[in-house]
C-alpha positions, 0 to 999 in steps of 0.5 A, a space after each residue: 181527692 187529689 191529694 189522696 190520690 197524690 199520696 197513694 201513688 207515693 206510697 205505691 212508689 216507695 212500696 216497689 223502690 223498697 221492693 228494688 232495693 230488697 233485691 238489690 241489697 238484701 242484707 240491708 233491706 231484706 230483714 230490716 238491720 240499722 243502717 250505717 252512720 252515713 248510709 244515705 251518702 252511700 246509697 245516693 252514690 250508687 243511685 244518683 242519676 236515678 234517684 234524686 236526693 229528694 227521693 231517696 231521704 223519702 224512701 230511707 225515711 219510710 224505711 227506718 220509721 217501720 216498727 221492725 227498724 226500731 225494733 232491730 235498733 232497740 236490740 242493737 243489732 249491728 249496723 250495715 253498710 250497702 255492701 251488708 258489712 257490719 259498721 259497728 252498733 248502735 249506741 245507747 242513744 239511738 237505741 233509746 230514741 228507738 223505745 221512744 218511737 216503739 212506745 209512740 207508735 200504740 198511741 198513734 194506732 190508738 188515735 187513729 182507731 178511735 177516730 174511726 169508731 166514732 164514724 158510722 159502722 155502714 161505712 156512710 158519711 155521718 149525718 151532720 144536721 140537725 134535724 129538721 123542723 116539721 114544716 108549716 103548712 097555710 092551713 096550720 098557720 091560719 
């Protein structure tokens, strides 16, 4: 249970840091844009004695895992440094790693779905043991 509880707080805090960001930097973290080769050097300049190197490669990475970030390098929507200016586009490279992390992601939502429809519909743990065997009695023995 702890480390649930563990990664429920991680997640809750990367969830109001992106939150921070967006309003920080909204051309950037509003509608989600590919970020500029080097971004993270630019980021953790601006945020360093808050944040450490660790959190923010953690946050970055939440960020351009997401479905939309894909999609926006798959379309090769410009890239954006921290000020929002445009860095160029990505190349055919990243936009084809980005169909590739889009075509995986139904196949992980399928797993995991079908992890669950094994379990029992009343949300009660699965009965394991086999069932038990009528007991004896003395009576019946003898």
């Amino acid at each position: 249970m702890g480390c649930q509880r563990k990664n429920h707080r991680r997640r809750r805090r990367v969830a109001l840091v992106l939150a921070d960001w967006a309003r920080r930097w909204p051309a950037v973290f509003g509608k989600p844009a590919p970020l500029a080769i080097g971004f993270f050097e630019q980021i953790h300049a601006e945020l360093k004695p808050q944040f450490s190197h660790k959190e923010v490669r953690l946050v970055l990475h939440r960020w351009t895992t997401r479905p939309a970030y894909y999609q926006a390098v798959e379309r090769g929507d410009p890239r954006r440094n921290l000020d929002g200016s445009e860095a160029g586009l990505p190349d055919e490279v990243s936009r084809a790693l980005a169909r590739t992390a889009l075509a995986a992601i139904p196949h992980k939502t399928a797993n995991a779905n079908q992890g669950r429809a094994a379990k029992p519909a009343s949300g009660a743990p699965e009965d394991t043991k086999a069932p038990a065997k009528p007991r004896q009695t003395r009576q019946a023995a003898l």
